[in-house]
C-alpha positions as a Markdown table, in Angstrom:
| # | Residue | x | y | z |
|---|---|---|---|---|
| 1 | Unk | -41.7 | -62.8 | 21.2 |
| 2 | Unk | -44.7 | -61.5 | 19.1 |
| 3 | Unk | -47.6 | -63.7 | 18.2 |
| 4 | Unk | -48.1 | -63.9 | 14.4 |
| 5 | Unk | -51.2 | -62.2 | 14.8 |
| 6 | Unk | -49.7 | -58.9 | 16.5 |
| 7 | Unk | -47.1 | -59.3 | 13.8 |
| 8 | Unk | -49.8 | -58.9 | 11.1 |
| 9 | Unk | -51.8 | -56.2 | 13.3 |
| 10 | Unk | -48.9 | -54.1 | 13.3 |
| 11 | Unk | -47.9 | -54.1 | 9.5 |
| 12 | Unk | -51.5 | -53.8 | 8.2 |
| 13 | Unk | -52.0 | -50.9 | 10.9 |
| 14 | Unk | -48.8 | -49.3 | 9.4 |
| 15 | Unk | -49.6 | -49.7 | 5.9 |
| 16 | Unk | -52.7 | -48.1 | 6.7 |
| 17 | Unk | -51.7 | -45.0 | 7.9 |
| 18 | Unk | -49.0 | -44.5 | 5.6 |
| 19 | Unk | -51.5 | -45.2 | 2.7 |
| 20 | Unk | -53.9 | -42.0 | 4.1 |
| 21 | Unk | -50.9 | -39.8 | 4.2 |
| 22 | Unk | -49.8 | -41.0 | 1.0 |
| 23 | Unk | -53.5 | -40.8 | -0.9 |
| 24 | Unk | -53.5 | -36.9 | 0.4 |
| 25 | Unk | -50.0 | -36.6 | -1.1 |
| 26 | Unk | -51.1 | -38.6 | -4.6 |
| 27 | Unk | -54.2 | -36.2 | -4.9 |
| 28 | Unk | -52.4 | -33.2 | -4.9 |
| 29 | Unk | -50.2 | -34.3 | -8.0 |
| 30 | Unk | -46.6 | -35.1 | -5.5 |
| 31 | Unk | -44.3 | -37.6 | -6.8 |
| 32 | Unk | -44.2 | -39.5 | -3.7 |
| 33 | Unk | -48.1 | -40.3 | -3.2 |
| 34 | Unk | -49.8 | -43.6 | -1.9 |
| 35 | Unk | -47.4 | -46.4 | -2.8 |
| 36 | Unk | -44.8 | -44.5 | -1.7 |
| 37 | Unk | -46.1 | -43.6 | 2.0 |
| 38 | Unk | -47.3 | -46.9 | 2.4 |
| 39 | Unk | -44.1 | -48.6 | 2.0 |
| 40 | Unk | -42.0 | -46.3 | 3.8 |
| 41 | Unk | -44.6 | -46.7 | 6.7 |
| 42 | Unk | -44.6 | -50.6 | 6.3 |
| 43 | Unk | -41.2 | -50.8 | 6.2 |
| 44 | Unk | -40.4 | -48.8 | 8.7 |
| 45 | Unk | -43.2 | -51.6 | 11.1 |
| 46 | Unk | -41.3 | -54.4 | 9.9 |
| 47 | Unk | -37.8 | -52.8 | 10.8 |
| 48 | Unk | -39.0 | -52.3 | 13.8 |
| 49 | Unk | -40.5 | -55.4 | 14.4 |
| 50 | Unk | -36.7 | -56.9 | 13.6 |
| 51 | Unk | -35.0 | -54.7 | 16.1 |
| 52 | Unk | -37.5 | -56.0 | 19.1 |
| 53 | Unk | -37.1 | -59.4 | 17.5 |
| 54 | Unk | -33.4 | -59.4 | 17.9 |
| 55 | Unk | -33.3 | -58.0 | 20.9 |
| 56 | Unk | -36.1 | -60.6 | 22.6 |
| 57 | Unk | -33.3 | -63.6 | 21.0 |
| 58 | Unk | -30.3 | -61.7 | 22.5 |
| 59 | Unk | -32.0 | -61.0 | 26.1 |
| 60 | Unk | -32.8 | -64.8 | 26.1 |
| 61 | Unk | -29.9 | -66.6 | 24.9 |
| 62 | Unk | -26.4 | -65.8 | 26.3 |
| 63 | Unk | -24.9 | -66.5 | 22.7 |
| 64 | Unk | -26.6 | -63.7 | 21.1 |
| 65 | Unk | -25.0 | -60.3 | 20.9 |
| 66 | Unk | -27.1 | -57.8 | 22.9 |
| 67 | Unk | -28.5 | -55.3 | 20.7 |
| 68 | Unk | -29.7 | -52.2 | 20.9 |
| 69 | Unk | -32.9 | -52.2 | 19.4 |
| 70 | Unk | -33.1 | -48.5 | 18.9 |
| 71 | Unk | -30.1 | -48.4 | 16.3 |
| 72 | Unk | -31.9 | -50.8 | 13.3 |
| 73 | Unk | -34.4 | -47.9 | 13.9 |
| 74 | Unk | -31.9 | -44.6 | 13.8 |
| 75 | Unk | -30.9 | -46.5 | 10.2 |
| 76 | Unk | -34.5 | -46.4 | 9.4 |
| 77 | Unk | -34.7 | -42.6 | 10.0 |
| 78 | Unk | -31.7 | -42.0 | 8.2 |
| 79 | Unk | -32.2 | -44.0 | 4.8 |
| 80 | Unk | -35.8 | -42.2 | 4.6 |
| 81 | Unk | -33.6 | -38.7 | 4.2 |
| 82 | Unk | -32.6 | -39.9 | 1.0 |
| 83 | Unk | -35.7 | -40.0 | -0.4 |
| 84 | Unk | -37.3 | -36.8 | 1.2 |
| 85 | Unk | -34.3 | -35.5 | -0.5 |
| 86 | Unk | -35.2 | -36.8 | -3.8 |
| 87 | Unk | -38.6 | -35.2 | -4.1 |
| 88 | Unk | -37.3 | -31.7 | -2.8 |
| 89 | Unk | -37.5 | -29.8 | -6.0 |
| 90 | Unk | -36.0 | -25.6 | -6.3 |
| 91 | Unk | -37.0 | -23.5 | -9.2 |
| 92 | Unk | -35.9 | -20.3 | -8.8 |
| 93 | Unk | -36.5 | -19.1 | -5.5 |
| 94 | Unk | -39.6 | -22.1 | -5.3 |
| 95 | Unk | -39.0 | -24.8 | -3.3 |
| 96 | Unk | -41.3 | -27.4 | -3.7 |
| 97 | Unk | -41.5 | -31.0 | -2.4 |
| 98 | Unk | -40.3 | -30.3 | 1.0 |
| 99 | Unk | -43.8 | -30.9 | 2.6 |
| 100 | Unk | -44.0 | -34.4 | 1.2 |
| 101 | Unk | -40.2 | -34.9 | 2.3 |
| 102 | Unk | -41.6 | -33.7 | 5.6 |
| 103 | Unk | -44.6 | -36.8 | 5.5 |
| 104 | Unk | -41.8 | -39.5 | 4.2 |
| 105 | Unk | -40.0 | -38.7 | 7.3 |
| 106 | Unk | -43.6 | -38.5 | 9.5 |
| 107 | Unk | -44.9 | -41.8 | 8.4 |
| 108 | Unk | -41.4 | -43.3 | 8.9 |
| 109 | Unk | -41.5 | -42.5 | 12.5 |
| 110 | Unk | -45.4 | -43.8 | 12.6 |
| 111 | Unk | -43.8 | -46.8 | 11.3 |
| 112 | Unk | -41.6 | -47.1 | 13.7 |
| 113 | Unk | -44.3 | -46.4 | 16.5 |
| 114 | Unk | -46.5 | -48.7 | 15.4 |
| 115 | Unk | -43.6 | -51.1 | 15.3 |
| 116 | Unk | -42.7 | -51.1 | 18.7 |
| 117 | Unk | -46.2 | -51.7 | 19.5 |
| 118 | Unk | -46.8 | -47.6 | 21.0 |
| 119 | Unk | -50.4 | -47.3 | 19.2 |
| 120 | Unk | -51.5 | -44.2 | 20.9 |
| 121 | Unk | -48.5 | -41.8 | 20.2 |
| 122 | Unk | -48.9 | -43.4 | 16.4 |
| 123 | Unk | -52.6 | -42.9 | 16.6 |
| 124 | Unk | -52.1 | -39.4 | 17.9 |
| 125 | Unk | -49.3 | -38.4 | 15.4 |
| 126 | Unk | -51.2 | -40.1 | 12.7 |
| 127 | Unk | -54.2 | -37.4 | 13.2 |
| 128 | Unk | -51.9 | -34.2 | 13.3 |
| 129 | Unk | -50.5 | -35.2 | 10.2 |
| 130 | Unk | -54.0 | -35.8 | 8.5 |
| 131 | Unk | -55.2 | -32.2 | 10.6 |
| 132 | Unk | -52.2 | -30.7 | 8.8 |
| 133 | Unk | -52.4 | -32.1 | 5.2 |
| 134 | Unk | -56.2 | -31.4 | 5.2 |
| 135 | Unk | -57.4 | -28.7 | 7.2 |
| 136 | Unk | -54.4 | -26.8 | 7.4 |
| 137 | Unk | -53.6 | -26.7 | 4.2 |
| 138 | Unk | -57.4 | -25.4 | 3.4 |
| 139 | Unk | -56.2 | -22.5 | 5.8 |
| 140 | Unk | -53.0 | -21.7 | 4.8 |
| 141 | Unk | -54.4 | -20.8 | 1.4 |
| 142 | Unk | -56.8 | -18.4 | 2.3 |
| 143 | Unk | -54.0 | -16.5 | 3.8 |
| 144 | Unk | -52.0 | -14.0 | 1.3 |
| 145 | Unk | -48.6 | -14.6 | 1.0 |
| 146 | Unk | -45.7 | -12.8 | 0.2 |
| 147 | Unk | -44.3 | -13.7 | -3.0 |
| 148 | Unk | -40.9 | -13.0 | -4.6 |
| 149 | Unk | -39.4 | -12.4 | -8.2 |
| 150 | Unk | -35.6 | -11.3 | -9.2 |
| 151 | Unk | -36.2 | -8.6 | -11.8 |
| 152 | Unk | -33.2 | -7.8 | -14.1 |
| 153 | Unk | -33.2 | -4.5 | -15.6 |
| 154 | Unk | -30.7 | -3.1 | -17.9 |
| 155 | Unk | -30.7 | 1.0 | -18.6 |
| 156 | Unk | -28.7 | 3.5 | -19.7 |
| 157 | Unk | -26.4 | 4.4 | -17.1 |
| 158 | Unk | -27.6 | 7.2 | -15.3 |
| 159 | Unk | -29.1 | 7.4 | -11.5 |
| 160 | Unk | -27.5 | 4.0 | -10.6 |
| 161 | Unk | -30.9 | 2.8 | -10.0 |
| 162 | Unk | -32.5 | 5.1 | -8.3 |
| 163 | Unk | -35.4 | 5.8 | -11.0 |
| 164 | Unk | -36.7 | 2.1 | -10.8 |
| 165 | Unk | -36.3 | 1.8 | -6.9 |
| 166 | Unk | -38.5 | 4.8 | -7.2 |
| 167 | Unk | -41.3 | 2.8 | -9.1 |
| 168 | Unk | -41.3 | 0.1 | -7.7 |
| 169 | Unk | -41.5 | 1.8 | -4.1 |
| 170 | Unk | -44.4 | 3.9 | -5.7 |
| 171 | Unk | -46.2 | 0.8 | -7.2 |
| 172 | Unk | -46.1 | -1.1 | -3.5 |
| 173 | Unk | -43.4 | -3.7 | -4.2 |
| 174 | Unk | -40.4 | -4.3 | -1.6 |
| 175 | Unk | -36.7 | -4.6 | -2.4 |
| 176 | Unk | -34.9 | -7.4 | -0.7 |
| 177 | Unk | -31.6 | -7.6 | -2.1 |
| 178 | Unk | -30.1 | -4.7 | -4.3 |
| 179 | Unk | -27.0 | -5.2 | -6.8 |
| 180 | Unk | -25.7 | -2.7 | -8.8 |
| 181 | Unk | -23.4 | -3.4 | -12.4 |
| 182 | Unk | -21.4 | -1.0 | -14.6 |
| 183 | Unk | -20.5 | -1.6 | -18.4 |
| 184 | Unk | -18.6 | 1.7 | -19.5 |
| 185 | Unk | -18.0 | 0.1 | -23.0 |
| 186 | Unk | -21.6 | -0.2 | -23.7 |
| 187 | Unk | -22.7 | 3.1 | -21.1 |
| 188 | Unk | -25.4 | 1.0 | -19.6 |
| 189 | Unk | -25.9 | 0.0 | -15.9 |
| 190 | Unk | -27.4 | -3.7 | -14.9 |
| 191 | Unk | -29.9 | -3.7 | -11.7 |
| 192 | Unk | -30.5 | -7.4 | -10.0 |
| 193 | Unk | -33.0 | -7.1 | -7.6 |
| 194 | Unk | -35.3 | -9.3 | -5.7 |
| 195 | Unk | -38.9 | -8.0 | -4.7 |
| 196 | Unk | -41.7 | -8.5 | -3.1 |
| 197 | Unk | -45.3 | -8.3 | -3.4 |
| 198 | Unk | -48.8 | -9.8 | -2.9 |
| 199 | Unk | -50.9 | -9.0 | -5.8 |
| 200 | Unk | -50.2 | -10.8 | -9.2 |
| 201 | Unk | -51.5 | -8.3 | -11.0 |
| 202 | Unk | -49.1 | -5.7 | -10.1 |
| 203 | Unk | -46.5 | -7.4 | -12.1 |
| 204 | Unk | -48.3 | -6.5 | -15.7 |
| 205 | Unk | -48.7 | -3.0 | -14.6 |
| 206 | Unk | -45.0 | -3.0 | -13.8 |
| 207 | Unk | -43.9 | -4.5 | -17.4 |
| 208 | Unk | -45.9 | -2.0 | -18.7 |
| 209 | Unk | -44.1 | 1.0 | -16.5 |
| 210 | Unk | -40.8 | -0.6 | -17.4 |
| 211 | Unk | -41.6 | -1.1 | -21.0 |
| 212 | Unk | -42.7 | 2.4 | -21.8 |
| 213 | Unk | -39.5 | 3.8 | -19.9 |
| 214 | Unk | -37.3 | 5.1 | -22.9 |
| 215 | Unk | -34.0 | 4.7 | -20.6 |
| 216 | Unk | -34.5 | 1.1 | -20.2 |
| 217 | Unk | -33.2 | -1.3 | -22.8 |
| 218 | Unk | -34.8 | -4.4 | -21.3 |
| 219 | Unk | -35.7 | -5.8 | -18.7 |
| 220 | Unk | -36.8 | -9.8 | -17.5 |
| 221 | Unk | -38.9 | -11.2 | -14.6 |
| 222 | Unk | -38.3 | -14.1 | -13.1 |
| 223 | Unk | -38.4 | -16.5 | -10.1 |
């Protein structure tokens, strides 16, 4: 059985990773920030703290049900999915949230760590996550990325295409995905594609290239 002491130790500990993780979260504007990562964490102490509880009572009285200590804790795991899930946001072909549904599901297992009474591998996993939410993330900017829109054109019909995967091949972007419409009432083609490119600007120099093209009858950017 755990002293109250080690009880309190364990929780406070708990809440006070979570609450790091979470103030990292809350000052980069996530929905799930501090309050949020420091319950999950606590929780996830106390559920643990249960499960070791009921285990000590079942190993020590015959009358008890032996219990696997490690289910309470699988339930734990589980039940944090739904909320990772819940600040997962896609717009377009941005995905946001998944990071923070990525900590929700980190501080549970802290939580669970710290419950069980393992404070080195939640110590350890503690400072990973704070390496990767801080100094990580201060790298990962400073590297370009590859970014993606789905531009819509609609033309005249003509060279199924071929004129605009010209200009765009000539103005450095990439095709990804290539589809190809017909309207023979209205003699116009429809071009969905999905590119790729690095430099923001390059995208006002291609509404001006598509703009001043007489064959197109409009065009939109999006993603």
């Amino acid at each position: 059985m755990l002293s109250p002491s080690e009880i309190v130790f364990r929780l406070l500990l708990g809440a006070l990773f979570g609450g790091i993780i979470g103030f990292e979260r809350q000052a980069h504007g996530r929905p799930a920030g501090f309050r949020t990562h420091l319950l999950v964490c606590t929780a996830s102490v106390l559920i643990m703290i249960v499960s070791l509880e009921y285990y000590n009572l079942s190993a020590q009285n015959p009358e008890f049900i032996r219990i696997d200590p490690a289910r309470i804790a699988a339930g734990a795991i589980t039940g944090v999915g739904f909320l990772g899930a819940g600040v997962i946001i896609k717009t377009g072909l941005t995905v946001q949230g998944l990071t923070t549904a990525a900590c929700l599901w980190m501080v549970s297992a802290i939580g669970l760590s710290t419950g069980s009474g393992l404070y080195l591998p939640a110590t350890v996993t503690f400072l990973i996550t704070f390496f990767a939410l801080w100094v990580l993330r201060k790298i990962e900017s400073g590297v370009p990325r590859l970014k993606y829109k789905v531009l819509t054109v609609v033309r005249k019909r003509g060279t199924g295409g071929g004129e605009v995967l010209a200009l765009l091949k000539e103005m450095g972007f990439s095709t990804s995905s290539f589809d190809l419409e017909y309207d023979r009432v209205k003699d116009e083609e429809t071009l969905h594609l999905t590119i790729t490119y690095r430099d923001d600007s390059l995208l006002d120099l291609l509404s001006k290239k598509l703009g001043e093209d007489k064959e197109i009858r409009r065009f939109v950017l999006r993603g």
